[in-house]
N, C-alpha and C positions, 0 to 999 in steps of 0.2 A: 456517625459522621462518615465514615466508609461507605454506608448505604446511599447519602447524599449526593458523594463525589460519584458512585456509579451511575446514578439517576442521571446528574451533571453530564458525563463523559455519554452515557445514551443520548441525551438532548442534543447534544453537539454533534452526534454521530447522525442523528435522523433528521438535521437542517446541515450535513453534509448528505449525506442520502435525495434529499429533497434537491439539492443545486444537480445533482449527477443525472436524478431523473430530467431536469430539464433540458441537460445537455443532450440526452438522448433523444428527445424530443426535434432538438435540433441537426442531430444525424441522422434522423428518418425521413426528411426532406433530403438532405443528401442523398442517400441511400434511394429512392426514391426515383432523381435523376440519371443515377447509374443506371440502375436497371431498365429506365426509359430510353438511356442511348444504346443499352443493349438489342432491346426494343427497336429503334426506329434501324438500328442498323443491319437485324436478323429482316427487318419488311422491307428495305433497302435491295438487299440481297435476292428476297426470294420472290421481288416484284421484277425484279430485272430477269430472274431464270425460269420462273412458275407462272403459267398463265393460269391464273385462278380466281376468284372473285375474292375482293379485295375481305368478305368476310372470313372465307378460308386464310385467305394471306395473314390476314389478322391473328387466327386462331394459333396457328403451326410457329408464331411468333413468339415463345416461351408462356410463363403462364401471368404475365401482370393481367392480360386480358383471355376471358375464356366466353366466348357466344354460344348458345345455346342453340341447338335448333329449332327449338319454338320462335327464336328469334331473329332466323335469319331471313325472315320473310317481309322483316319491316324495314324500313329504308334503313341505309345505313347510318346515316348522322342524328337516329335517333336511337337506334344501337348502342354507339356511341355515347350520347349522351346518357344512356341508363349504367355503362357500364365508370363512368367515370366519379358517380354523384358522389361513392364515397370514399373518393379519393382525399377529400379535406381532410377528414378525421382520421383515419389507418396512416394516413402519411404527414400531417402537419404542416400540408401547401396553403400558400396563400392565394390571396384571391385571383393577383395577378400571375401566379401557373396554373389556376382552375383558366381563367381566360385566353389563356393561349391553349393549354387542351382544347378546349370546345373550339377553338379556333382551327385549330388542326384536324379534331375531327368532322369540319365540317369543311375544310377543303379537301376532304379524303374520299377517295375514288370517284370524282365525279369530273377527272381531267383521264385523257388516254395517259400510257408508262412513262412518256419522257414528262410529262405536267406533272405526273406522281414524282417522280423519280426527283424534283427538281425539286417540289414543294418540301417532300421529307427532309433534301438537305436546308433548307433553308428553315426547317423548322429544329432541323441536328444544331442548327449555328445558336436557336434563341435559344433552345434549352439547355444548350453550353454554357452561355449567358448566368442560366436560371441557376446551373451547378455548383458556380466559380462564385454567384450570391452565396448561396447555399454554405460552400465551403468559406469565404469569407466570415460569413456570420458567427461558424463554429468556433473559427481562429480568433474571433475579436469577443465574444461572449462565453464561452466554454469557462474559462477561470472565473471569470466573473460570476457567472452564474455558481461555480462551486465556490467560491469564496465567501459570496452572499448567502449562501446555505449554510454555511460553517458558521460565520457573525453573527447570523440570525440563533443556530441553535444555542452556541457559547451567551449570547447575550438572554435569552430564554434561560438555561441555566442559572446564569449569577440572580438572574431578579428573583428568580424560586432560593438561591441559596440566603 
């Protein structure tokens, strides 16, 4: 009997475990957009003081994004494009913040410093947007999601017991 209720009490534990995994799932889109306003506002900075080609600007930008030299000889919005593909999966964005990336990377360097300088902010405002999602989500499913992992294991449990 003792051995049941321990089984019992694991079951319950690893459909808690399972909702927590998903809640984290949902932090790394957050997470995600942090580091992208850290991002847009480090190339912010060192497009207004650094006259440099917008691949170096990129580079010296922390490390969400790292270009290669093999690759800085190809346009940049296809750069861009290679460096974002997996961003769905490592971070759990949806389609529509794949869309505004590519959107962003394709209005990127291809206006002189004050067209840059104006497009980042304006791309600083949508993925503020995307963040305040982001964070909403966690606030309104984060319980839910562990709750429903707990029910599910407790209810797994009793049908074995």
């Amino acid at each position: 009997m003792p051995l049941k209720l321990f089984g019992a009490l694991l079951l319950s534990l690893s459909g808690f475990a399972l909702g927590c995994m998903f809640v984290q799932r949902l932090k790394l889109r957050r997470s995600f957009f942090r580091e992208f306003s850290v991002f847009l506002n480090d190339l912010s900075t060192s497009m207004r003081y650094r006259r440099e080609s917008i691949i170096g600007l990129v580079n010296s930008c922390g490390e969400l994004f790292c270009i290669s030299s093999e690759e800085a000889y190809k346009p940049f919005s296809e750069i861009w494009q290679n460096q974002i593909k997996a961003f769905p999966k490592r971070w759990r964005l949806k389609s529509e913040d794949m869309a505004m990336l590519k959107e962003f990377g394709d209005g990127l360097g291809i206006t002189d410093a004050e067209g840059q300088l104006s497009h980042i902010e304006l791309y600083k405002a949508m993925f503020a947007k995307q963040q305040k999602e982001a964070e909403d989500d966690i606030s309104q499913k984060a319980k839910l999601y562990k709750t429903l992992g707990l029910f599910a294991g407790v209810s797994t449990a009793l049908m074995l017991l």
